[in-house]
N, C-alpha and C positions, 0 to 999 in steps of 0.2 A: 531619655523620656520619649523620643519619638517612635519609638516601640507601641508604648502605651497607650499613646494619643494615636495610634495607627487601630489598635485593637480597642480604644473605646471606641471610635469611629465607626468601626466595623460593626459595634455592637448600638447602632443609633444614637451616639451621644456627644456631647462636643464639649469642649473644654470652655471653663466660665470662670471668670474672676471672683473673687469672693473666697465665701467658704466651703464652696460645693466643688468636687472635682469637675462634673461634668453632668452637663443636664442631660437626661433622657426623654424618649419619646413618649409622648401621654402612657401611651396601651403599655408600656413596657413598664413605666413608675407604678402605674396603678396596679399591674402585675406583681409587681417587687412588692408594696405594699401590703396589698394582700397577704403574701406569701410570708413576709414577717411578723402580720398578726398572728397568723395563724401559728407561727413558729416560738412566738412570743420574744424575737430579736429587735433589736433596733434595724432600720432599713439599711442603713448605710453597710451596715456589720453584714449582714446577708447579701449588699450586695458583690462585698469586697470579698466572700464565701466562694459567691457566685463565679466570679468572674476570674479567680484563682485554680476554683474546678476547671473552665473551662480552658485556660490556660495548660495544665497539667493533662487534662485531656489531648490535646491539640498537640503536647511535647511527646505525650505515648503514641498517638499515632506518627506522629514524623518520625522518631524513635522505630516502629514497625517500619515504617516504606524503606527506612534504611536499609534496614539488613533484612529486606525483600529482596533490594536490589544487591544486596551483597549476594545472592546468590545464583548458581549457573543457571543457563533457561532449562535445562534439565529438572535440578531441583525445583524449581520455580512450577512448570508444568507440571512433574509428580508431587508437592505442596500443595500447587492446586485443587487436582485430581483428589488431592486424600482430603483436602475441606470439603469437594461434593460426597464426598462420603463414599469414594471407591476403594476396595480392597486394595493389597499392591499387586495383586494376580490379574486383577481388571485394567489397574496402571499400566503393567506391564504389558498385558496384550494389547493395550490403547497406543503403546509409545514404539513397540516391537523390540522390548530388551527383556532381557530374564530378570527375572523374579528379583532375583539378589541384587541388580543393578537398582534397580527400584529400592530396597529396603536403604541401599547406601546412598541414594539420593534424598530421601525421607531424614535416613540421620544427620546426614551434612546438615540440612536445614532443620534438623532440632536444633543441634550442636551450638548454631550459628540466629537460632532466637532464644539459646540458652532454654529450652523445654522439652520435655522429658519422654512424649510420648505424641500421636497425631491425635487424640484429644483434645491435647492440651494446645497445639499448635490450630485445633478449630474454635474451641474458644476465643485463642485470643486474634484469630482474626475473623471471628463472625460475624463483623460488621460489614465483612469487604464480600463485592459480589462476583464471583469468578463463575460465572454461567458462560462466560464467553469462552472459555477454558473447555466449555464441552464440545 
């Protein structure tokens, strides 16, 4: 349970005796409230929704950093490179290897977040900001 009580905390709330898991902050109840009229849920139900999303969220991203770091700084830099949206001819002349080395650095880190193409590999880490990479 100390899990739990670490991520309602984080999430403004604290644990209360009774029949309430954990009270929340005005702006955040009155938020949740809303957001279940509107849904036409019970609050509780939306908020156990909520907070399950962001859980599973939080596991896909730690799940990404992993097998970021599962990879050489090589991959990692040409990863990079192909989320700002470089060719692997622009990689390659960026990094000073051939062409080919670049395509095998590309694949190892498909290979290794299990996806299929550098699309797919900017998708799923669009959130992350690698400007400093340039």
């Amino acid at each position: 349970m100390k899990f739990m009580e670490r991520v309602l905390f984080l999430l403004g709330g604290r644990n209360v005796v009774g029949n309430r898991l954990f009270e929340l902050d005005e702006n955040v109840h009155l938020a949740l409230v809303n957001m279940a009229t509107q849904e036409q849920r019970p609050p509780r139900e939306l908020q156990a929704d909520l907070l399950m999303s962001a859980l599973a969220q939080r596991e896909t991203a730690h799940a990404l950093w992993r097998r970021w770091q599962s990879l050489s700084p090589r991959e990692q830099q040409s990863g990079a490179l192909a989320c700002l949206g470089y060719t692997n001819r622009q990689i390659a002349a960026r990094l000073g290897v051939a062409e080919e080395t670049v395509k095998t650095h590309i694949r190892n880190a498909l290979v290794k977040f299990n996806l299929h193409g550098k699309a797919e590999l900017r998708m799923a880490l669009r959130e992350w900001d690698f400007s400093s990479w340039e």
